[in-house]
Structure formats: C-alpha cells, structure tokens
NUDRENDO-677799 format. One record per residue: residue in one letter; x, y, z of N, C-alpha, C in turn. Coordinates in steps of 0.02 Angstrom, whole numbers, plus 50000, padded with zeros to 5 digits. Example, Ala and Ser with C-alpha at 12.3 -4.5 7.8 and 13.67 -1.06 7.14 Angstrom:
BEGIN
A506604971650390506154977550390506604983550390 S506424988850354506844994750357506455000250394 
REM end
This chain:
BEGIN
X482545180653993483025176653956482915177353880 X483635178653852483455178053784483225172553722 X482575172053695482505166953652482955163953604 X482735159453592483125154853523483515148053557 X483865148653485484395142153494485005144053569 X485225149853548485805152253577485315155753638 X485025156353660484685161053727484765156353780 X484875161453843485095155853905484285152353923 X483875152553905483295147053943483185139553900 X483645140353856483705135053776484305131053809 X485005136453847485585129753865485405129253933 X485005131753963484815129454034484505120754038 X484005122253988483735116253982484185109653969 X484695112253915485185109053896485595104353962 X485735108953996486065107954070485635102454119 X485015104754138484515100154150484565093354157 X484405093854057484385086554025485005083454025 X485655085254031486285080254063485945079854118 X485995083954176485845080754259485215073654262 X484655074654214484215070654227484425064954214 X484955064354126484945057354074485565054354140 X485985058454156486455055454196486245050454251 X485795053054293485475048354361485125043854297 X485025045554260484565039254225485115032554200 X485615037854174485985032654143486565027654164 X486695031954245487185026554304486435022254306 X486055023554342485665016354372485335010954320 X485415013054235485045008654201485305001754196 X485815002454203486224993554199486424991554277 X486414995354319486364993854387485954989454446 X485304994754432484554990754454484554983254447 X484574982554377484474974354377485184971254402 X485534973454390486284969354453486024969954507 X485614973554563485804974454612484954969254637 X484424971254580483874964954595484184957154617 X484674954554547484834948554540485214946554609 X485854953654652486124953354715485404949954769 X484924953854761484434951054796484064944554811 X484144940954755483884932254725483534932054671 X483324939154662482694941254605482834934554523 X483434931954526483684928754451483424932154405 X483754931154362483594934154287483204935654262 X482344933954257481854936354262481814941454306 X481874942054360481624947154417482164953754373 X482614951854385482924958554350482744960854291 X482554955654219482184959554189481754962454202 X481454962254235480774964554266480724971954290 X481404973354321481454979954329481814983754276 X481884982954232481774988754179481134987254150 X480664981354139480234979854102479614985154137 X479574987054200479134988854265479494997754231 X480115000254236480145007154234479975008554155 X480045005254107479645005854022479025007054024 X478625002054053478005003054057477785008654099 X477905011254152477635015754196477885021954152 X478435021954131478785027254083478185030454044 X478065022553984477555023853915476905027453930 X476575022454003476055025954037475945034154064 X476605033554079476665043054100476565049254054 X476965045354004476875047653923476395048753896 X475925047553903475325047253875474865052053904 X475075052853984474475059953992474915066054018 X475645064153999475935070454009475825076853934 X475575074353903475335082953871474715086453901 X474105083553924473725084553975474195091154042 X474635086854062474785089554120475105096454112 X475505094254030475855101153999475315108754019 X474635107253966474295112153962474085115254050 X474065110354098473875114154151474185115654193 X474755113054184475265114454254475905117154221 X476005116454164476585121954124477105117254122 X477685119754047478235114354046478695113554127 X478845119954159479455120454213479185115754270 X478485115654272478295112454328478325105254318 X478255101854255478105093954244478775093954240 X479215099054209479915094954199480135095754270 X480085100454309480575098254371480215094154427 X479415092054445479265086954480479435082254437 X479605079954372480015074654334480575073054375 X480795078554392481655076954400481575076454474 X481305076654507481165077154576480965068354606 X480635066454553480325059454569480835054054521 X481395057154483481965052354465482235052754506 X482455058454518483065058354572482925057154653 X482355059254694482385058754767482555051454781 X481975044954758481955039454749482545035354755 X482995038154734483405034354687484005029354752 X484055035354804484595031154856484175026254897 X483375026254885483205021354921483295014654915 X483455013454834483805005154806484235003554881 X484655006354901485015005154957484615001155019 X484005002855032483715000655076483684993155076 X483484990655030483104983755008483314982254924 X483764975454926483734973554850483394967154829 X482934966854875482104962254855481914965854811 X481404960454768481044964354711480654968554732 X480084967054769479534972954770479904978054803 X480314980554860480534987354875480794988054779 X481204983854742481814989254701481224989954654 X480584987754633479904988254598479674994854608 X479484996854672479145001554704479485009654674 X480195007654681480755011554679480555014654583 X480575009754567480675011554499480045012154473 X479605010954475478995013054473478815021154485 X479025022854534479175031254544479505034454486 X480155031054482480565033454442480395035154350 X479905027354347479655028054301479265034954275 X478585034954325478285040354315478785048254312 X479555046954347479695054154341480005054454272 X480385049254260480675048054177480195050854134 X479475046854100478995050154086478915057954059 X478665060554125478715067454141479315072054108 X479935069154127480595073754092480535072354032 X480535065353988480715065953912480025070353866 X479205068753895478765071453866479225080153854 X478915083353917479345088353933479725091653919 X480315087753929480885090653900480995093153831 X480775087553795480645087353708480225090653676 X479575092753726479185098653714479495105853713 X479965106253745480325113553766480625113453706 X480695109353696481505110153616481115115253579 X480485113153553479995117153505479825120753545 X479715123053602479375130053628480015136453646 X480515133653647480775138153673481365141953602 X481095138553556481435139553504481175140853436 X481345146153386480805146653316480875141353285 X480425139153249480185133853218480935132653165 X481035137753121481565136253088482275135453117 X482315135253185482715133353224482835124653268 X482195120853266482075115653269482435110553259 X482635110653206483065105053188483845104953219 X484075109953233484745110553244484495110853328 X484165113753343483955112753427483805105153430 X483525101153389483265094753404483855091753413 X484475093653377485195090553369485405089153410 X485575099053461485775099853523485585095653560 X484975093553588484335092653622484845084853640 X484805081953582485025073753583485705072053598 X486145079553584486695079053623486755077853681 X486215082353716486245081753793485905076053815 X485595074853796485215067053807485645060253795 X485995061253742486595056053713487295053553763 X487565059953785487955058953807488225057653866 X487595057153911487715054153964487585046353981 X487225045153908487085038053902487875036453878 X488225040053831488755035153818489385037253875 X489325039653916489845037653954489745037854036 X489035038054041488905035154105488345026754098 X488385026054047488065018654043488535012754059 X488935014954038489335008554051490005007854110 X489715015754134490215017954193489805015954256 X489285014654274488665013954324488995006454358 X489095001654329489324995454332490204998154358 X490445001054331491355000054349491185003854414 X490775010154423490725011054494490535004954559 X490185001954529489894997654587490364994054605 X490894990454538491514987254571491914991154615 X491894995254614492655000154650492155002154721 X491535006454713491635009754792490665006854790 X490625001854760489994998154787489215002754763 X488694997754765488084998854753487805008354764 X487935010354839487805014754882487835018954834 X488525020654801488765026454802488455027954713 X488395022154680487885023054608487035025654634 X486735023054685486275026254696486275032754725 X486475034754754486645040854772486785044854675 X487405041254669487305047454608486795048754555 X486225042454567485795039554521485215047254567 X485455050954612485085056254634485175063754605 X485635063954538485895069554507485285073154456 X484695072054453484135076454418483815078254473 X483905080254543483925083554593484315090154562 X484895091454526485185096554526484955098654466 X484625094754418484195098954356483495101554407 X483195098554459482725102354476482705108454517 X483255109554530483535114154583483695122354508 X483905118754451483915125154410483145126154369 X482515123954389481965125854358481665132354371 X481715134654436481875141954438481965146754376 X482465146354371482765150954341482605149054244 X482255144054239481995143654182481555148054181 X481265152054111480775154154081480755153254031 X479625150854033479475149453978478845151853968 X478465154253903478085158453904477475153953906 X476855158253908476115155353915476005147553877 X475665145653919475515138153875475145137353809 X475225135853750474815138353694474015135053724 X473695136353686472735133853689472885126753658 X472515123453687472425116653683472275115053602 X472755110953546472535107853483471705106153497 X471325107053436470605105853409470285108853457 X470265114653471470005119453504469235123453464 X469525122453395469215125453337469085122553277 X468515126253224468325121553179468885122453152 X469345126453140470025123753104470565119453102 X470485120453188470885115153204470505105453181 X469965108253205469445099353198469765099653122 X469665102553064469555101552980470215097552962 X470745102353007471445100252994471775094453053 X471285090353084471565083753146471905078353106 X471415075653053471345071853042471915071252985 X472175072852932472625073652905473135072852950 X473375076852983473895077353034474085069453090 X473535067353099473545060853150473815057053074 X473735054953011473885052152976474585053052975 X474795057952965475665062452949475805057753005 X475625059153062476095056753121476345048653135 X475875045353069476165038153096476745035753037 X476955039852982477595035452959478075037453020 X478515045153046478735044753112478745042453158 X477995039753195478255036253236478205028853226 X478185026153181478445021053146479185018253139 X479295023553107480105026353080480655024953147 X480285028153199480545029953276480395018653307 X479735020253296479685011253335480135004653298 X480185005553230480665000253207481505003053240 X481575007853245482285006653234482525007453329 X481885010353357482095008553431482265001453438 X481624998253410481644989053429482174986753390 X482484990753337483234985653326483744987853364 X483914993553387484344996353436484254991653498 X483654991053528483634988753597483684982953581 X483654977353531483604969853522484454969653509 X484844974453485485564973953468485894975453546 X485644981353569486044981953652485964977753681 X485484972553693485144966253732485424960053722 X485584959053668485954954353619486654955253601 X486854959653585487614961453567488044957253596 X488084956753682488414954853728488464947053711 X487984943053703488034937653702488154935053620 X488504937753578488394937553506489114937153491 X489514940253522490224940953510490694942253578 X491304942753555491794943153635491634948453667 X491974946953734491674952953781492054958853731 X492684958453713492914967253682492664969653641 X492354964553584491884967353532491264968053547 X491054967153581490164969253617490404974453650 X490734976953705490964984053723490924985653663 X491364988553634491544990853543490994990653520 X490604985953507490014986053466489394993653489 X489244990753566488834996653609489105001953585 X489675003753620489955009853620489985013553548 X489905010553490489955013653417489045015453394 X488595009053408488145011453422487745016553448 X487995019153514487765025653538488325030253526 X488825032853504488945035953459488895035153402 X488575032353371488335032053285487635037053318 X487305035253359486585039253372486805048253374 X487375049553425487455055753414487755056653363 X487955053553332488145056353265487525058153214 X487275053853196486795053353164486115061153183 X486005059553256485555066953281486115074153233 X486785072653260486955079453252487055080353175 X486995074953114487165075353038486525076453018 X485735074553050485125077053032484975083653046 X485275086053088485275094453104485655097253056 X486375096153053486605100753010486225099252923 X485975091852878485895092452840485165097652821 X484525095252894484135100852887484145107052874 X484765110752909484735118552927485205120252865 X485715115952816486075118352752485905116152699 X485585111352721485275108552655484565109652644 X484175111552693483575111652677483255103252681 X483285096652711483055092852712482635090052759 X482475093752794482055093352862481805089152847 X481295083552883480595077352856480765075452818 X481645076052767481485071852718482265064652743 X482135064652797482945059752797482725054652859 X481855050452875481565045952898481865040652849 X481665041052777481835032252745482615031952733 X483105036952717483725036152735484035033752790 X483655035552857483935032552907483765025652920 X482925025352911482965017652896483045013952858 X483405014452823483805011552754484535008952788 X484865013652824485455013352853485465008452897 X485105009352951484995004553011484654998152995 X484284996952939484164990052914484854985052879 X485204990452854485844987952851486164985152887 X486374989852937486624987053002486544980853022 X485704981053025485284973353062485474968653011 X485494970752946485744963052905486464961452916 X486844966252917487634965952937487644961153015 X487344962453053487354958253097487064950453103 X486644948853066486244944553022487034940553010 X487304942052961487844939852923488454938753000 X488694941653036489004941653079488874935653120 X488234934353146488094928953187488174924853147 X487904922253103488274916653049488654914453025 X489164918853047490044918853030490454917553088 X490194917053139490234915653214490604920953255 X490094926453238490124934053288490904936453270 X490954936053200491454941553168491594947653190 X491994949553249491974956953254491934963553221 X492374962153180492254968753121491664970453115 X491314966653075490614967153055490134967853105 X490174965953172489714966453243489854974553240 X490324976053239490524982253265490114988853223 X490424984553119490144992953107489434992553090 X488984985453089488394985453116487784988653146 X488154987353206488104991353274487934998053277 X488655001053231488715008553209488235011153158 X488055005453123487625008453059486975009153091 X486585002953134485905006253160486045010753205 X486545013853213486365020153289486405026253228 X486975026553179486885031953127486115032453101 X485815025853102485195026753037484775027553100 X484675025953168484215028553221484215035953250 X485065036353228485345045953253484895049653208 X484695048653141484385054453084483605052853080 X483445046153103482735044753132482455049853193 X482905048253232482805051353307482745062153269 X483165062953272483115070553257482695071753204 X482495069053144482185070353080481225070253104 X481315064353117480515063753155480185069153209 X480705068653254480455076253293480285081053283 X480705083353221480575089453192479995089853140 X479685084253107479295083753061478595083253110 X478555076953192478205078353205477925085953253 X478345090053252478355097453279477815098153221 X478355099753164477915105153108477085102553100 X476945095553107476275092153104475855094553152 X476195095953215475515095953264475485101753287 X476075106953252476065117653259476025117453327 X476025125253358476315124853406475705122653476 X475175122753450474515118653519474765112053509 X475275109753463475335100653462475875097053492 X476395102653504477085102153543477015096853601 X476735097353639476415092053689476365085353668 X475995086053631475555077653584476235076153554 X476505079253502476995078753469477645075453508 X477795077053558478345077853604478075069153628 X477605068653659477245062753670477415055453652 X477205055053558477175051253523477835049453500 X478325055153491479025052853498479235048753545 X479095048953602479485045253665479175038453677 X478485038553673478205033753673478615030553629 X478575031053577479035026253505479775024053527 X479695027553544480625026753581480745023053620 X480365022353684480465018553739480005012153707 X479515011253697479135007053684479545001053640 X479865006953580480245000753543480854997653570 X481315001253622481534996253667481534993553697 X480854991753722480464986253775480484980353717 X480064983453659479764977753604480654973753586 X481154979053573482044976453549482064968153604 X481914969453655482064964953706481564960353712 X481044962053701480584956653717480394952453649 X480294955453631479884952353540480634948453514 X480984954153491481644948753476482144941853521 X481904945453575482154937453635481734932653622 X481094931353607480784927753600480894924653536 X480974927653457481164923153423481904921453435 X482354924253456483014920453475483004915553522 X482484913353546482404907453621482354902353546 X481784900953524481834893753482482424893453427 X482374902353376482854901553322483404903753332 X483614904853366484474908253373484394916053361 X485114920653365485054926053386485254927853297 X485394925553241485344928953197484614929453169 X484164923953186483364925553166483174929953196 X483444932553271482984938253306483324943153247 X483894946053240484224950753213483874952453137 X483784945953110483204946853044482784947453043 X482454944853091481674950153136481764955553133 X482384959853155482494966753161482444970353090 X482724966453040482864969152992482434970152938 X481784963552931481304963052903480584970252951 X480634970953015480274976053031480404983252989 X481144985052988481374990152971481064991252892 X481194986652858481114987452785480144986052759 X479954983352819479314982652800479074992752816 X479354995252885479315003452899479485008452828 X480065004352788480365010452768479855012452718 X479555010152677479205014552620478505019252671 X478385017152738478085019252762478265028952794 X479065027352810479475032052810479705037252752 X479235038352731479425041552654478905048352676 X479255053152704478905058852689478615061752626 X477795064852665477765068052598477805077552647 X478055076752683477875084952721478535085952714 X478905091852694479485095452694479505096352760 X480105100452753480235107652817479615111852810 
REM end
C-alpha cells in the first residue's frame, strides 16, 4: 500500500474509524436509557458511562505497551472486536451488573481503538503531513458522533432497543478490514538510549500545556453536553449539541488547513482556548437571562470551534514531542485528556451545579479554561 496522506492504508484506517465511532456512537445515549428501563434510576445509568470512561482511561494507559509488542493492526482490531462482539448482549439483561459487565468489555475495547487508532495517524503518515491527517483523522471520528448520537435514541423509538444493539455491533466490520491494513515495523521503544534519557525530560514537560489544553476544554464540552438539555428548551438544546459537535469538526478541519498554509502547527492551543472560554462565559450569561437561545446556541458552537483546534493542534505538537518511538505515549496522553475531561465535564461541574445552579457550574468551566490558557502557549513550532 501506498504511504502518506492519500495512500490506501491511511483511508483504510479512515474507514475503520467510522465503523468503530459509529457502534460507539448509537449505544452512547442508549445504554443509560436502557439501564434506567431496567430500575437502575438515574444514578445507575450514570454509572454506565461513568464504568465505560474509566475502564476506557485505564486501557489507555497500557495500550502503548501493547503497541510496541503486539503491533498497531493487532490492538486496533482486537479493539474493535471487544466494542463490537459485546455489544448485542445489552439485549440479554437490562439490570445493572449484566449492562456493567457489558460495558466494561467495551470499555477496554474503546481504549484500545482510540490509543491506536491515533497512533496510526502519525505512523502511517510523514510528519509534515500530520496535521492535515490529524484533520482527516477527526473527521472520521466526528462524524459519526454527529449524526449517529442523537440518532441511537430515534432508533429505539421506532424498531426498539434490539435493533440499536445489534448496530452498536458495526466495529466488527472495521475488524474484518485489518487484514488488509499495512503497517510497517514497530519503532524501538522511547529512552532506549542515553539520548533518548538526556532528551525525556524536557519533552514530559512540553507534553503538559497539551494535555492540559485537551483536559480543560474536554471538561467544558462534556459539562455543556450534560447540561445543555436542562438549561434551555428542548429545540435549543438539540441546536445547541448539534452546533457544538459541528463547531468540533470544524474547528479539527480549520487547525489542519491553518497548519499545512500557514505554517502554524503547536501554535493554535491558546487560541482555541481563548475561543471555548468564550463560549463557557456566553453560556454563563445565557443561564442568567433565563436560557436565551441564541446565545445557548452560538456558545455551544464557540467551545466545540475552540475544542475542534485544541483537539487537532495538540496532537500534532504532542507527535512532534515524543518523535516517532513516542507515537504510542503521545497517542496515549491525548485520549486520556479527552475522555477523562468528559467524565470530570459531568462530574466536577454537576456537583457545583447541585448547591449553585447551572450558571456557577458553567463558570467553573470557564474559570478552568482561562486558568489552562497561558499554560497553552506553545513554545515548540511545527
């Protein structure tokens, strides 16, 4: 297969990562409907996304390990193998511990694909190609969140629970094309050498305004998707979501193109969180005005734009930091930040909205962001 951006083992992957985000992204608002069907109440259903985050973050953490010994094709498609087989067993039992058990698997296969997956972006592609692959990358990841997230639920009304789990079995068909992926030797393990040891330590420094950059603006994204709903009418919370995760692909795909024409690679972390702190104050102001739609809406839109050039900008900066033995680690610390800060969106900010209301959580959001941003100030180019 031919390398690069444009080589078929670069849109294979591409292909993949729809089949995987898709089963991910029918059952994410599902699961907990179908716990609560069970008696689980509202707790219990949080519980099951709270149970697939954590097993997720955990997976995350020794999937660059697994990278170096078992190779990207193999972690990404037993990834997709343990999202997807699992998945029609929700059907069996909608008690907590079976739909626990369930997602708990799932977790660990989630894990596995985003480490993974996000590792391939940089391996299968030249470095000065990165950024615009990181773009692609979030396309395919993006877009099955925005129009199978909120489609997972209209299925269940029309032809019932069954038939969302079942389709919640579609990274079965990304593992079925791992085959036909190729990818070359696994690089040698980072700090292998006294060069590598001289140059660790610098580098572990680089890596925390990114994932910084990445943890504030997850936790205002996930404290706004969590919250949105109950903040304003049902049409403007649709509206609101829906501009949100297209503000994200927007945003991934305006950090690619400004990298690759402008030359700004690593340098568009405090721009984005500049943007998306906006947002969080715009919504700030909204709840106080008594869930003004307008303003919910382009809000909404502004932290997914300022999380879209977070999300792609960071990746690519933490690539160039950890060269190509760091792709793994690198790939890692992104996702962790990612998922982690939408556990923290939901939990940390629900908690100050229980005593102070939902515009103090939202200023929670906003005061994290701005305390990140000078932190977000590259000093590493492209």
């Amino acid at each position: 297969m031919r390398a690069g951006i444009d080589g078929a083992a670069f849109r294979l992957l591409l292909v993949a990562t729809v089949l995987a985000f898709g089963g991910y992204s029918l059952l994410l608002p599902v699961v907990p409907l179908w716990a609560t069907r069970g008696g689980a109440g509202p707790l219990g259903a949080g519980i099951t996304t709270g149970v697939l985050m954590a097993v997720t973050v955990a997976t995350q953490s020794a999937t660059p390990w697994l990278l170096r010994r078992l190779g990207h094709r193999w972690v990404l498609g037993v990834g997709m193998v343990l999202m997807g087989a699992p998945s029609p067993l929700f059907a069996l039992s909608a008690a907590l511990g079976p739909v626990l058990a369930v997602s708990t698997l799932r977790g660990i296969g989630f894990g596995l694909v985003t480490v993974a997956g996000s590792a391939l972006v940089a391996e299968l592609v030249a470095p000065a190609e990165h950024a615009r692959a990181a773009s692609r990358f979030g396309l395919a990841v993006g877009l099955p969140l925005l129009v199978l997230l909120p489609a997972g639920v209209a299925v269940v009304e029309v032809f019932g629970f069954t038939a969302v789990f079942v389709g919640g079995a579609l990274p079965l068909l990304g593992a079925a094309l791992m085959p036909l992926l190729r990818v070359g030797r696994v690089r040698p393990v980072a700090g292998s050498g006294p060069a590598e040891a001289v140059g660790a330590a610098p580098r572990r420094r680089g890596e925390a305004g990114p994932f910084l950059a990445m943890l504030a603006c997850s936790t205002a994204q996930g404290g706004l998707i969590t919250f949105v709903p109950v903040t304003g009418t049902a049409t403007a919370a649709t509206i609101a979501l829906f501009a949100t995760a297209a503000g994200s692909l927007g945003g991934r795909w305006l950090a690619g193109r400004l990298a690759d024409a402008r030359g700004l690679g690593g340098r568009l972390q405090l721009p984005g969180v500049a943007v998306a702190a906006a947002g969080m104050a715009a919504e700030v102001v909204a709840v106080l005005l008594g869930g003004a739609p307008l303003l919910l809406v382009a809000g909404a839109a502004a932290v997914g734009v300022g999380f879209g050039l977070v999300q792609n900008d960071s990746l690519v900066q933490l690539f160039a930091l950890g060269r190509p033995a760091g792709y793994g680690r690198a790939s890692a610390i992104w996702n962790i930040a990612y998922d982690a800060g939408t556990g923290l969106g939901a939990v940390a900010l629900g908690a100050v909205a229980g005593p102070f209301g939902f515009g103090a959580a939202f200023a929670a959001g906003t005061v994290f962001l701005l305390l990140v941003a000078p932190l977000a100030r590259s000093r590493h180019g492209r």
